[in-house]
Each structure stands twice: as C-alpha cells, then as structure tokens.
N, C-alpha and C positions, 0 to 999 in steps of 0.2 A: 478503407480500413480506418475506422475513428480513434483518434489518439485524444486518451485523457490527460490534464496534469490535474493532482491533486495535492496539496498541500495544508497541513498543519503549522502551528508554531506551535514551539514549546520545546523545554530545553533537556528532554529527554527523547529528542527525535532518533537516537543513535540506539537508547533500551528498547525503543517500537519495532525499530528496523528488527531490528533482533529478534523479539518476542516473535513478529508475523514469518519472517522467515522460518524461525524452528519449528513453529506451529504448524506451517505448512508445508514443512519439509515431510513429516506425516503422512500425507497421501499426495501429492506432487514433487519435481524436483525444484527445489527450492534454497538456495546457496548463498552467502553473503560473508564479509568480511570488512572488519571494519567499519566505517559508512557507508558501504556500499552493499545494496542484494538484491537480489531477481528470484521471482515467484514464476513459471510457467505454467498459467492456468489452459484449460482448456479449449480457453476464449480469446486468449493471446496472454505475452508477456508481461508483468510490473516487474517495473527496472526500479529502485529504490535507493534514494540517496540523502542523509540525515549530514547536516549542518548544526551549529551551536545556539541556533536558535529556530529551525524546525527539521519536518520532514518531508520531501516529496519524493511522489512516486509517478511516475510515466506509466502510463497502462494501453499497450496496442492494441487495442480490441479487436478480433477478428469481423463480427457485424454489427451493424446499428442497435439490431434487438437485442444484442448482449451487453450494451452497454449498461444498464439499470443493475445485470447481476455481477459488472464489474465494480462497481464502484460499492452495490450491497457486503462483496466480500472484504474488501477491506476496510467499509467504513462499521459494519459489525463488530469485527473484529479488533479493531481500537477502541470502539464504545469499552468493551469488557479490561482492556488490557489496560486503556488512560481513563478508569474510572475514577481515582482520584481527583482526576484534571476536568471532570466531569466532559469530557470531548464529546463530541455527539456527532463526529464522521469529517470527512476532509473538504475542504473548498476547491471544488473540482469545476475544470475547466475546460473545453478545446483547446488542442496545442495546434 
C-alpha cells in the first residue's frame, strides 16, 4: 500500500483543511476539527494536518495505479480553493 506525504506552505493551511474537508464531506465521509481532518476516499485515507505555516496530508493509497488519481484529487481541489496563492498542487512525496 503506497503512502503519500504531500505538503504545501502557506499560512492558511488550517482555511484549506477546512475548505477540502466540507467539500468532500458531500459525497464521502469526511470530518475534521480544528487542524486536524481525514477524507475516506475510495482509494484509501487523507489524514490532514494544517500547521502556521502549511498544510499536510498523509494519503494511504490502496494500489499503485491509484496513486495519479490520489494526489489529482487533492491537488485540483486547492488549485480552485488557493487560487489567490496561485498554488498549483502539493509537493508530494513517498513516506
């Protein structure tokens, strides 16, 4: 099972967390407080944890080949939300 880390900087990593959470609490369970929220995708977990100066997220991937539509979901999804910040997806990594 391949584990992502993905992280951004930036000092609204806590309004992200949030944003992606509610967004996807919509058609997933998806729950957070605080700094802290977890997405349950399909494909496996994103555990999400916002700091004062970014945001990461843990993503368990259930297989290899899902890993491309893991990282699509949530680096899409901040393009739209940290458009200001002009983000353009998270620096993602093997854990």
């Amino acid at each position: 099972m391949p584990t992502l880390i993905g992280r951004i900087e930036t000092e609204h990593g806590a309004k992200y967390l949030a944003q992606l959470c509610k967004h996807f609490a919509h058609k997933i369970d998806a729950t957070w407080e605080g700094n802290h929220g977890r997405a349950d995708f399909v494909f496996g977990p994103a555990i999400m944890e916002a700091d004062p100066q970014g945001l990461t997220i843990r993503f368990e991937v259930d297989k290899d080949e899902n890993v491309p539509a893991a990282k699509g979901v949530i680096d899409n999804h901040l393009v739209t939300f940290a458009h200001r910040e002009k983000i353009e997806g998270m620096e993602w990594a093997a854990a």
